[in-house]
N, C-alpha and C positions, 0 to 999 in steps of 0.2 A: 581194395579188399585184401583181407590175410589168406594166404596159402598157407596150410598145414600139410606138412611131410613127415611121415612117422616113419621111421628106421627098423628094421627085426630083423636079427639073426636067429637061424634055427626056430623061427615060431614065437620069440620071445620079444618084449619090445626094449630096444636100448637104448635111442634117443627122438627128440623131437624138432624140427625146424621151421623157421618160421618167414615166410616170404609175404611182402606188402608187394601186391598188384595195383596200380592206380586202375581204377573202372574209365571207359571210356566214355559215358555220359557224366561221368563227378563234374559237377561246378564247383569252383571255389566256392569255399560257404563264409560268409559274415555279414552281414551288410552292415551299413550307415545307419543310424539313431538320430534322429532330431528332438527326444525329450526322454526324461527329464534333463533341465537343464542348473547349472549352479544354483541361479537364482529363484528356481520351484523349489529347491531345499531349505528347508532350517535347523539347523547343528546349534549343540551349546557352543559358546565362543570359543574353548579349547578344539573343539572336535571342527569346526568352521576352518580353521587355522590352519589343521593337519590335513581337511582335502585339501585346499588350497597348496598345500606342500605337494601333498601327492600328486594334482593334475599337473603345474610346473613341472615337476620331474621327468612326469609320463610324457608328457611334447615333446621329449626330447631323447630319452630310451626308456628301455622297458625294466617295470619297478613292479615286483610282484608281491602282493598285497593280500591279508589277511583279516576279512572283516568279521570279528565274533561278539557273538553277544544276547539277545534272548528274542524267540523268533515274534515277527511284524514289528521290528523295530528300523528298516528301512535300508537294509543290508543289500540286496540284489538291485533294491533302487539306485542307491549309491554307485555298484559298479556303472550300471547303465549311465548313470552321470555319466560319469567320468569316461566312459567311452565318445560319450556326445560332444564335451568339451575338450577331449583329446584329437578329437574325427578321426577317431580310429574303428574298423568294423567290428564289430559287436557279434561274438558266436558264447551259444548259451551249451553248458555240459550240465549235467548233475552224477554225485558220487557213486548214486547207483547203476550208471549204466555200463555193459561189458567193458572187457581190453579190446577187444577188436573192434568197436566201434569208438569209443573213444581215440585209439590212435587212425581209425579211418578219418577223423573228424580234423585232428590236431596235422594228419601231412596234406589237408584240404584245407584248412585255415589260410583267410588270404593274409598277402602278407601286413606285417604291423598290427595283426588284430587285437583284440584285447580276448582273452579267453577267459568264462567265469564256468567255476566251477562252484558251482551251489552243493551243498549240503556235504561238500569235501568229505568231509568223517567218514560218510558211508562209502569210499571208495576201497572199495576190494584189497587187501595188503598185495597180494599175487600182480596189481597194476602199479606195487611201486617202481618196480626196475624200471619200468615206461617211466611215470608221472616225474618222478625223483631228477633224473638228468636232466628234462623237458624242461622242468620250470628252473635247475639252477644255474644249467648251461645251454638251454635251449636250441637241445641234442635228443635224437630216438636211434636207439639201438635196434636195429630189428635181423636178426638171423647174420650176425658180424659184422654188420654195416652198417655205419652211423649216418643219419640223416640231418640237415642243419636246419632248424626252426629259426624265425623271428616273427617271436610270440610276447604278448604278454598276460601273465595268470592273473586274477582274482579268484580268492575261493573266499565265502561263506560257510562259517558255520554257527549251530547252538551251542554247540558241544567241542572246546578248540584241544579239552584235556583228553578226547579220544583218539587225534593225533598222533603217529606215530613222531618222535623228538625229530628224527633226521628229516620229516617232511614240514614241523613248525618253523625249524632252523632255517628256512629257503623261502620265509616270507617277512616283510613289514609287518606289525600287527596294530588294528586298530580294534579298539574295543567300542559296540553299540548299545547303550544303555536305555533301558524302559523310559522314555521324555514324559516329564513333571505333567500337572495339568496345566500349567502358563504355557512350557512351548508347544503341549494338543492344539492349545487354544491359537496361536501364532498361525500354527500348520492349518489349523480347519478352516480360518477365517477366508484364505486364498480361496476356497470350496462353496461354504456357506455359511448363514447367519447365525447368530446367539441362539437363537430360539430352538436349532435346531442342535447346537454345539453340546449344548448343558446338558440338555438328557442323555447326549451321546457320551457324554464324560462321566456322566454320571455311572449309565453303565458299562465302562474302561475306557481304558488308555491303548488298548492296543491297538493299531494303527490301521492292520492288516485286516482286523476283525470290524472298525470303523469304516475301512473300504468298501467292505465285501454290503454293510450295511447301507454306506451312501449308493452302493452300483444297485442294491434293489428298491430302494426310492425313485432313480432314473427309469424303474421299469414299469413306475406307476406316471411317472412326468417330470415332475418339477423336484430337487430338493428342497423342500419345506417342512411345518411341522405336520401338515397335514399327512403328508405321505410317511412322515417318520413314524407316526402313530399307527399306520397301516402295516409298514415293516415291522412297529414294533409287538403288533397284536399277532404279527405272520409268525413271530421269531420267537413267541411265548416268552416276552421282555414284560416287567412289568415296569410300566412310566415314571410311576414314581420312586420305589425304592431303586431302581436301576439293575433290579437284579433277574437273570432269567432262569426256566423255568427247572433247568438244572440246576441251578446255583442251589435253587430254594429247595430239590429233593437233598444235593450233598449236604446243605446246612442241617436237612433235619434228618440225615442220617449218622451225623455228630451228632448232635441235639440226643437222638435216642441213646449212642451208645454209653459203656459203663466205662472206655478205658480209649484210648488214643487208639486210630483204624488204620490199615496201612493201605497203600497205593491200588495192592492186589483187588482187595478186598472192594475197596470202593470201585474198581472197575465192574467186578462183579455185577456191584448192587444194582450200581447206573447203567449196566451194558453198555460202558463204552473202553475204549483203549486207553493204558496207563498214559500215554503221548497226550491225546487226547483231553484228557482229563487235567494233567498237568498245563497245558498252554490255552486250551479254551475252556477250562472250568473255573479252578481253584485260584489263577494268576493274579487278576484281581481279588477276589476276595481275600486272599492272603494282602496285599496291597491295603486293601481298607481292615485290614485287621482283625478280618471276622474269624480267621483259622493262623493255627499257630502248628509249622512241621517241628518234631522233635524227634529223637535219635527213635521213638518209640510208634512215631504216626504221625497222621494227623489228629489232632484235634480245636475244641471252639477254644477260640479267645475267653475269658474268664471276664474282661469286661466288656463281651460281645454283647447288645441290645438287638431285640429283634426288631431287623428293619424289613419286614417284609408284612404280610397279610396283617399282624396283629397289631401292630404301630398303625397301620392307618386306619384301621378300624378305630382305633384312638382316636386318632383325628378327625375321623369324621362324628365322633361319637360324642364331640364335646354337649359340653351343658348349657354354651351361650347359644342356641339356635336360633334366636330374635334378630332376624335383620335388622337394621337401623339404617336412616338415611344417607349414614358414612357410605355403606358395602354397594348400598343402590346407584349411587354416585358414580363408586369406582366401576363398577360393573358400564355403567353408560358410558364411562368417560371410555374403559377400552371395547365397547362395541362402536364407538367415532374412530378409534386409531386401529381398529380393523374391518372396514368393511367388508370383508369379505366374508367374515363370520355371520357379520347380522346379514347378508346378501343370500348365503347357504340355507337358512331356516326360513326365507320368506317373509310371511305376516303373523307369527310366531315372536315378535321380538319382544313384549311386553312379560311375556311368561319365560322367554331367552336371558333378561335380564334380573328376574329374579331366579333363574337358576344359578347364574354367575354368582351374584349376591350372596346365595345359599354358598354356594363351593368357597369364596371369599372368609365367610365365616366361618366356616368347618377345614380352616387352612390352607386351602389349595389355592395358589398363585392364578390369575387366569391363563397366563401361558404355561400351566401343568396340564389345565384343565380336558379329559379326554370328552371328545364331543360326542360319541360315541354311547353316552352314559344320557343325553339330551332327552328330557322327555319319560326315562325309565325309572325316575324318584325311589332310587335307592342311593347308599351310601356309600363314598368312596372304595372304600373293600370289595364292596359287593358287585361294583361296577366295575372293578377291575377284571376279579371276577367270571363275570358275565359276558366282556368285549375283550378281554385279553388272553384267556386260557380254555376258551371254546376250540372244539376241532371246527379247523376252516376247510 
């Protein structure tokens, strides 16, 4: 712990001191990681390359590192690798926390640790004189007395231009960029199937926000699509256009206006925070095109289509509604390569099959199909609707 000594002559205060007490129950803090490990990750073949550099290095001394780039893009994952494959202890900081706990932390650090400082930016300017010497000489000054570290940093951020220069200048920098839908696809496959992949792509690419989505399927059972469609009715996702249920308020709150909205303003509407709004709202949609930032707002894209309620009421609303023997077909053939569908409805399957048939013809893939809508002969829209944007 910090000892604070404040100095006064005459009633006045004139200086402050500052004394590190080790506590006498402190344990060294960091422990050992057994995952992630190299081979759970997948980098574009540049970015592949440069861990690989990095962990080399690290086996050997300490190389302190700067991972920036837009957040659930696999950042604090990464240190943790690299702790795993350096077997070095693994102690976690973030920007925000005090000076006196951070440097409690940092002369309790065992030795060779890897130390990550997540969200660096928000670190306090007043913890540079600490932070500054620590990561480029790995030295703490405290009350005229240098202390000797063997530590090594990673810090995380979104934001690397918030930095002050003299604290950028004391790292390696890697930069973490938003992954395509081909390497989503790489990454999820380790996890789970197609079936469950696509909708998830469909609605984003974020990693983090993928995560958080497969860990509430695990609290239904299995991931699958069945439970995906449960999360996705819990999450006010609608299945097919991939968009949720704020997406579809901010689109039609461009939609209404007369002139580009700014950030403010949209928090307002939505009650949520501009952070917020920016990394779990608009990210994708801006991605797929549907919003365009200019020096003036936001606003829609000019060749934005509406993919949401009114498109598929298109689709369901076509004019061929005559099944044919074609759709009856297809419908049997994927109630054989899943049983577990015609298994769920019982003695149901004769009217099961021409529901398929129906949805077949009014566009809907059968693994789009929400089962949820089984029985309730209304139309795609409406079923959505109905099973998706109910209070649960």
């Amino acid at each position: 712990m910090l000892k604070v000594k404040d100095k006064y002559v005459n009633g006045e205060f004139v200086s402050r001191s500052e004394t590190f007490i080790p506590e006498e129950v402190c344990e060294p803090i960091g422990e050992l990681i057994n995952s992630p490990t190299f081979n759970d990750m997948i980098y574009p073949d540049n970015m592949s390359e440069a861990m690989k550099l990095m962990i080399n290095k690290a086996k050997t001394e300490n190389v302190n590192i700067l991972f920036y780039g837009d957040a659930g893009t696999g950042k604090t994952t990464s240190a943790k690798m690299i702790a795993v494959e350096t077997k070095r202890h693994f102690v976690y900081l973030t920007g925000s926390m005090g000076r006196n706990k951070i440097v409690q932390m940092l002369l309790n650090s065992k030795d060779n640790s890897i130390i990550l400082i997540d969200e660096i930016h928000n670190l306090p300017e007043k913890i540079g004189e600490i932070i500054y010497p620590a990561i480029q000489d790995n030295e703490i000054y405290l009350d005229g007395e240098k202390k000797k570290l063997n530590l090594m940093f990673i810090g995380t951020t979104t934001e690397p231009q918030e930095l002050p220069k003299p604290l950028l200048a004391r790292f390696k920098l890697i930069e973490f960029n938003e992954p395509d839908e081909e390497m989503m696809k790489k990454i999820l496959l380790k996890r789970c199937s197609e079936e469950v992949i696509n909708p998830l792509l469909n609605h984003t690419l974020n990693i983090r926000i993928i995560n958080n989505l497969l860990d509430m399927m695990k609290m239904y059972g299995e991931i699958n699509k069945e439970n995906l469609i449960k999360v996705f009715r819990l999450k006010k996702i609608n299945i097919y256009s991939g968009l949720s249920d704020l997406q579809d308020k901010y689109l039609a709150i461009l939609k209404r206006a007369s002139k580009p909205i700014g950030l403010r303003s949209l928090g307002l509407q939505l009650r949520k925070s501009e952070d917020y709004i920016k990394y779990e709202i608009e990210s994708d949609l801006i991605r797929k095109d549907f919003v365009i930032i200019t020096s003036r707002g936001r606003e829609i894209n000019p060749e934005f289509k509406d993919y949401g309620y009114e498109q598929l009421k298109k689709e369901g609303d076509k004019s061929h509604t005559e099944k044919t023997m074609t759709e009856i077909e297809l419908a049997e053939e994927y109630l054989k390569s899943n049983p577990e569908i015609k298994n769920k409805f019982g003695k149901r399957y004769l009217e099961l099959v021409n529901f398929i048939a129906q949805k077949i013809v009014e566009g809907v893939s059968p693994e789009c199909i929400d089962w949820e809508s089984f029985g309730n002969d209304c139309p795609i829209s409406e079923s959505f609707k109905n099973n998706y944007l109910e209070e649960l």
